[in-house]
Structures are given as structure tokens and as C-alpha cells.
FIKOL-789848 format. One line per 2 residues: for each residue x, y, z of N, C-alpha, C. Coordinates in steps of 0.02 Angstrom, whole numbers, plus 50000, padded with zeros to 5 digits. Atoms other than C-alpha are relative to their C-alpha. Layout:
BEGIN
X/Y/Z/X/Y/Z/X/Y/Z; ...;
//
This chain:
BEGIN
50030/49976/50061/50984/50270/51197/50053/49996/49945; 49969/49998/50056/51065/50241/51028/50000/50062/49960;
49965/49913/50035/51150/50380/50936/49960/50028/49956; 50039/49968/50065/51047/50370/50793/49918/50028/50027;
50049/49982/49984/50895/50396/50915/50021/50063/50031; 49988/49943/49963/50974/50532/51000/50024/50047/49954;
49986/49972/50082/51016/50617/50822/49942/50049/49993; 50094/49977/50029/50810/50612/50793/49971/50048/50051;
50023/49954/49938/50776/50680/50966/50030/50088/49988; 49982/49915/49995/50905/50823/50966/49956/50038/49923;
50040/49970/50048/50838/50855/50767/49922/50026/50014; 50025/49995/49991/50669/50856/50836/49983/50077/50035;
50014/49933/49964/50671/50972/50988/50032/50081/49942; 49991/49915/50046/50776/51124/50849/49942/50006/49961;
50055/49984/50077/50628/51091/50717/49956/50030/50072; 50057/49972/49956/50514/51126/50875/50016/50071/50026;
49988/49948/49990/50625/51255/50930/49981/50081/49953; 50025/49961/50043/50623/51334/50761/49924/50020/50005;
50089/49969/50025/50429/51329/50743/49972/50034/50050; 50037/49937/49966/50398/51422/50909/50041/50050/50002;
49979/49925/49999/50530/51563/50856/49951/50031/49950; 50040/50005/50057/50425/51566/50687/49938/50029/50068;
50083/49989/49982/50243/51579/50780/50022/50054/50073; 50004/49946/49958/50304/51696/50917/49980/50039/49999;
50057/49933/49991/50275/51846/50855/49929/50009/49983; 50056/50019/50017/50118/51803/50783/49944/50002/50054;
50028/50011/49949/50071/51747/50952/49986/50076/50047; 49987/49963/49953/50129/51886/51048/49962/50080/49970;
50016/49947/50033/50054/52012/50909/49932/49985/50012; 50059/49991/49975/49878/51950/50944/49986/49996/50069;
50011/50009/49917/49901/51918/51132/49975/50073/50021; 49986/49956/50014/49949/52102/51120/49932/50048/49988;
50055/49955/50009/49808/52163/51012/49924/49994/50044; 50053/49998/49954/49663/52069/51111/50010/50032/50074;
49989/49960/49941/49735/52134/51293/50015/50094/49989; 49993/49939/50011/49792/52312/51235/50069/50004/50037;
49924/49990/49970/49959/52260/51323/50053/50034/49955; 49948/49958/50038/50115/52376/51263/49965/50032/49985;
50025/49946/50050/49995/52498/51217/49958/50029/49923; 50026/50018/50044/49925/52417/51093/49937/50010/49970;
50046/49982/49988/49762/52470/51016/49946/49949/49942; 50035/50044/50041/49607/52412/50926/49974/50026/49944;
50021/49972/50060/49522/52414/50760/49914/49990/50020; 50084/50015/50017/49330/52426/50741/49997/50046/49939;
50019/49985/50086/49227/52460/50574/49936/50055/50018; 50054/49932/50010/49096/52599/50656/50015/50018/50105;
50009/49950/49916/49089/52731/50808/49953/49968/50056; 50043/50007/49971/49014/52704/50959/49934/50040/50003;
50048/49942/49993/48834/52785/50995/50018/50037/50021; 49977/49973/49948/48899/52855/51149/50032/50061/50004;
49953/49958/50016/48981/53030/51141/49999/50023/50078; 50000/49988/49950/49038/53076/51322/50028/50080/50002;
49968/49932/49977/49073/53255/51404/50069/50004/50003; 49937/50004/49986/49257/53207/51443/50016/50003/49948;
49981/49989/50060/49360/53266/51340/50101/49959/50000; 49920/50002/50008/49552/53203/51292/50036/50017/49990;
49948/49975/50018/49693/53268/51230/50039/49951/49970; 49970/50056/50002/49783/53145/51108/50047/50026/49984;
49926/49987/50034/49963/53184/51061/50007/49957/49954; 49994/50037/50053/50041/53145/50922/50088/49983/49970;
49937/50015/50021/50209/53071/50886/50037/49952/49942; 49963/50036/50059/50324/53017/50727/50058/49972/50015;
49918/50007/49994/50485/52942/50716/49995/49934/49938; 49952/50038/50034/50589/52837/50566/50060/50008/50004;
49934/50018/49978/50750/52797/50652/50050/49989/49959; 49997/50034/50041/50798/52703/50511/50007/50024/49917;
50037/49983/50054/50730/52767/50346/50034/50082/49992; 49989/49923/50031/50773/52935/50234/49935/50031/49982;
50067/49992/49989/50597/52982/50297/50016/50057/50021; 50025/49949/49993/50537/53161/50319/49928/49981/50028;
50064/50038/49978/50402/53096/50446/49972/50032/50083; 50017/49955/49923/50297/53227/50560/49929/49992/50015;
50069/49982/50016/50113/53242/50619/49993/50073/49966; 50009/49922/50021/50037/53407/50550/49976/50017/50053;
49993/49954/49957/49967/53453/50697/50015/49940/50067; 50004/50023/49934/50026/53413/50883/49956/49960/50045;
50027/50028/49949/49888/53351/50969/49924/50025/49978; 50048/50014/50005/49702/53342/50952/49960/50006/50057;
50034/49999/49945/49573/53373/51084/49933/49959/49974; 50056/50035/50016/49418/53265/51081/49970/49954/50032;
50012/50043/49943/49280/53188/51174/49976/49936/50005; 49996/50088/50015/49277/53005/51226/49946/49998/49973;
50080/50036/50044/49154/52902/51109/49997/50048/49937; 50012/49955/50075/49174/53061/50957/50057/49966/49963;
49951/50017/50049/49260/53007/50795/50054/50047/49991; 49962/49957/50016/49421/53109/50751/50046/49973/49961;
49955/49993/50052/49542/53135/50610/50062/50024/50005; 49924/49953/49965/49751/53169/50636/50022/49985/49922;
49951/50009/50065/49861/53171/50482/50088/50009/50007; 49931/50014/50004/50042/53144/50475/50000/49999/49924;
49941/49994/50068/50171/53196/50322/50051/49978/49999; 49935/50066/50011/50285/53075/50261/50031/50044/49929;
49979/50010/50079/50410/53119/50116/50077/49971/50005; 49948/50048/49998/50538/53010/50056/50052/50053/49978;
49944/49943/50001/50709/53123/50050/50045/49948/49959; 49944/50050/50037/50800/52951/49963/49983/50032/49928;
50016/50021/50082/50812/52927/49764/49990/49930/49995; 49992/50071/50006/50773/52751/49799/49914/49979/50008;
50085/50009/49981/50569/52687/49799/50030/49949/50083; 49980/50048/49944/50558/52618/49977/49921/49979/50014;
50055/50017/49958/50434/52510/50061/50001/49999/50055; 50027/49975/49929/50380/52553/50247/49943/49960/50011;
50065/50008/49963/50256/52499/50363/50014/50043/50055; 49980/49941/49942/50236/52607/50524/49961/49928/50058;
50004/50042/49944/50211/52512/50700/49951/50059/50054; 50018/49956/49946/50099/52613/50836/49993/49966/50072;
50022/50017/49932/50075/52609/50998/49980/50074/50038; 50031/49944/49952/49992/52709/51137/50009/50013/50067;
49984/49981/49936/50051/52780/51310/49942/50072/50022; 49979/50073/49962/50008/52769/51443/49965/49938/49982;
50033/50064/50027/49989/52588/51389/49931/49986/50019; 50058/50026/49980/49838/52547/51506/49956/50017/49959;
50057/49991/50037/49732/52650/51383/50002/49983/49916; 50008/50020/50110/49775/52556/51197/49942/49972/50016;
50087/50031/50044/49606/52451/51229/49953/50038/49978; 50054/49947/50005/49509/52604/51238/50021/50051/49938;
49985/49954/50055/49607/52687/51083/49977/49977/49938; 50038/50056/50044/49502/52600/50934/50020/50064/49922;
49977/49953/50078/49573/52663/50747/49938/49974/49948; 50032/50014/50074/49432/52657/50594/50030/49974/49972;
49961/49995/50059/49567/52692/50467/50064/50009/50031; 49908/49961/49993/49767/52703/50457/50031/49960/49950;
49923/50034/50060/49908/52692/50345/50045/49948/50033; 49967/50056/49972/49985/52581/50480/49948/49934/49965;
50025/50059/50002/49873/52431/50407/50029/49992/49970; 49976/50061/50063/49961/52381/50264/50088/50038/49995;
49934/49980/50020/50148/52404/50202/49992/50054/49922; 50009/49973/50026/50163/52545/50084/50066/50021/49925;
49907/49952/50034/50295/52614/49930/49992/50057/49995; 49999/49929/49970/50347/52780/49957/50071/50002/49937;
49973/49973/50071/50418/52859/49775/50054/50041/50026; 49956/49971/49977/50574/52942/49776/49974/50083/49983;
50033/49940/49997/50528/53117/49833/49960/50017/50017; 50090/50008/49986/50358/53082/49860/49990/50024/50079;
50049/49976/49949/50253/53177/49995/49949/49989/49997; 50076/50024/49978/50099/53110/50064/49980/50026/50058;
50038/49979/49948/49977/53145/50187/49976/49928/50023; 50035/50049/49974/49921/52988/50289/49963/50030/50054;
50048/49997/49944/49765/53004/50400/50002/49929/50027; 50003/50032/49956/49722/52911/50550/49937/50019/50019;
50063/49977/49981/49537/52904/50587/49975/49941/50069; 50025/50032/49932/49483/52848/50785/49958/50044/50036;
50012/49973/49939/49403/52867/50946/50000/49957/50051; 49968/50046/49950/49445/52813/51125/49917/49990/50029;
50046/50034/49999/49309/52699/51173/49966/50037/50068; 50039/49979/49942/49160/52755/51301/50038/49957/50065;
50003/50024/49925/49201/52627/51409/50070/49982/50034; 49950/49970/49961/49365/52718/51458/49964/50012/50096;
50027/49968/49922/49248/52770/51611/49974/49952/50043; 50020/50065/49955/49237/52592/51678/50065/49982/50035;
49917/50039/49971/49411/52580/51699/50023/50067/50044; 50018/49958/49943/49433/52680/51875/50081/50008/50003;
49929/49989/50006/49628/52659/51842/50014/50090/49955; 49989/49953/50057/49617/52781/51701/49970/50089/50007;
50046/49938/49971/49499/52921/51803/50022/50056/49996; 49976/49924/50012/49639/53046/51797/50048/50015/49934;
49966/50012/50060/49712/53013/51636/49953/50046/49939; 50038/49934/50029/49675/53177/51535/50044/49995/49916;
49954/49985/50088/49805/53154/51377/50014/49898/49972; 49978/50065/50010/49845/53004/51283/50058/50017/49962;
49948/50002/50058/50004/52987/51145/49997/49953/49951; 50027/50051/50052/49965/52906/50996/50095/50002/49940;
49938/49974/50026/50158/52863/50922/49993/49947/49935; 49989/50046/50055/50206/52790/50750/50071/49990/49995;
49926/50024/50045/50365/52718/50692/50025/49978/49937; 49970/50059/50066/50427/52648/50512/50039/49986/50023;
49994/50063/50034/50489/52521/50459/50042/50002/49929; 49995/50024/50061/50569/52462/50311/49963/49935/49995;
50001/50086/50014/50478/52302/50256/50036/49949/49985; 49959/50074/49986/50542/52132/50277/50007/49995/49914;
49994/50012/50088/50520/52115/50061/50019/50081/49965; 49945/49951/50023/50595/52278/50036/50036/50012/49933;
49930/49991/50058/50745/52240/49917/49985/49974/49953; 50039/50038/50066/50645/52125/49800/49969/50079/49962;
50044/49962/50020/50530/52282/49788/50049/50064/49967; 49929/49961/50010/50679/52409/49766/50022/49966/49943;
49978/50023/50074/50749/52309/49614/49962/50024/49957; 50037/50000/50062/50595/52298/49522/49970/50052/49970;
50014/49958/50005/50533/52463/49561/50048/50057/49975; 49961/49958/50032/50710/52543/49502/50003/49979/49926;
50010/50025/50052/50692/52434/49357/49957/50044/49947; 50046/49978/50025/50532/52511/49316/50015/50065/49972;
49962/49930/49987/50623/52692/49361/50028/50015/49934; 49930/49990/50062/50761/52656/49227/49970/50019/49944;
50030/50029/50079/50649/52593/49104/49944/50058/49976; 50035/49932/50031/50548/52761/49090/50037/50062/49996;
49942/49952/50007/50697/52869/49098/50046/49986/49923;
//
């Protein structure tokens, strides 16, 4: 093989390399959401009919590792029975002087039951800015799907944990300029 073909080859396989680091997570984020693997859970746009006797127990956990976040649920844990809609709220306040943008990440333990954890509403859908100082209330509106009671794994599974994490967003520091910009410029 000639050098200059073996140039094109090695160039080739990195551009290929590159484009499946690129589409990984992508991949692995819907693999993810259709299986409910990692804990992962789902979205739907209305309740089931179904409201069952069993009841759950969902916990509720915060954490920004990261971030000059003030970030708790308000209350602990939630009781509620499979197939009923329910409402949790978490308080976020930003403790920086800096506007930040966040997204939050969830997941659900024990993993086997994210398919059956189905969210309406949440502030995890989109990336958010969070004012310096600023306290919010984000709700979270779900219910864990009826047909928890098909899955014979899950029979003694009485609590779930519903956890969030921030984030800083990936566009962040663009947003941080323009938004201190803005800051200055009304001061």
C-alpha cells in the first residue's frame, strides 16, 4: 500500500472514530430512555386510567456537586398509589453572584423500576438560568406505571428513589457573559 493511501485510510478510520464519540451519547441516551436501563425513566403526556391499591413510597433526592446551588426536595418522600398522578417539589437557590445555567440529570433506583416511573412535567427537560440569588420552586409531576404489576421482579419493591443532579450547561460561559453584561448594564 502506498503512503499516500495509507495517510487516507488512517485519516479515515479517526473521522469515523470521531463521529462515533460524537453520536455515542446520543445513542446510549435513547438506548437508555427506551429500556429504562440505569434507571432511567419515561415521559408520557396523560395518566393512566388505572389507579391500583398498591401503594409506593417514592423518595426523593438532590445533589449539585458542582454548582453554588442550594438544592433540596421540600419534602422527603411521597407515598402514592401505582397508576395515581403525584406532585414533589424541590428548592433550588443560587448562593453565587454569577447568573448560571443548569440542567439537572435524574435517575431512579432500584434501576429495574425507571420504565415504570413515567414524569408529565419537570424542570429536568430543558436547561435553565438561575439569577444570582434566585430561589425557585421546581415541580416534578408523575406516576409509576400500572403495569409495575406485570413485572414479578419488582413484587416486593415497596419504595422507589427518584434522584436529581445539576449540571452546569455545556453553553454556560457564553450565557454568563451576556447575562453579566445585561447585570452591569442595569446597575
Amino acid at each position: 500500500m502506498k503512503t499516500s493511501h495509507m495517510g487516507f485510510a488512517v485519516a479515515g478510520v479517526a473521522v469515523l472514530m470521531l463521529g462515533a464519540a460524537f453520536a455515542s451519547k446520543p445513542i446510549y441516551d435513547t438506548f437508555c430512555r427506551v429500556t429504562g436501563y440505569g434507571g432511567t425513566t419515561n415521559v408520557a403526556t396523560a395518566r393512566p386510567d388505572d389507579i391500583l391499591d398498591r401503594m409506593m413510597r417514592v423518595r426523593l433526592d438532590a445533589n449539585a456537586p458542582d454548582l453554588p446551588f442550594d438544592f433540596k426536595p421540600i419534602d422527603r418522600f411521597v407515598d402514592i398509589h401505582v397508576g395515581d398522578t403525584a406532585m414533589v417539589k424541590f428548592e433550588l437557590t443560587n448562593t453565587s453572584d454569577k447568573p448560571i445555567t443548569a440542567m439537572a440529570t435524574y435517575n431512579v433506583t432500584p434501576f429495574k423500576a425507571g420504565p415504570y416511573f413515567t414524569k408529565l412535567e419537570c424542570f429536568c427537560f430543558d436547561e435553565q438560568v438561575y439569577m444570582p440569588g434566585e430561589k425557585v420552586v421546581l415541580p416534578v409531576l408523575f406516576f409509576i406505571n400500572p403495569m409495575i404489576e406485570d413485572d414479578h421482579d419488582l413484587d416486593s419493591t415497596k419504595a422507589i428513589t427518584l434522584s436529581y443532579t445539576f449540571y452546569k450547561a455545556k453553553g454556560d460561559k457564553e450565557t454568563l457573559a451576556s447575562l453579566s453584561n445585561l447585570v452591569s448594564e442595569d446597575n
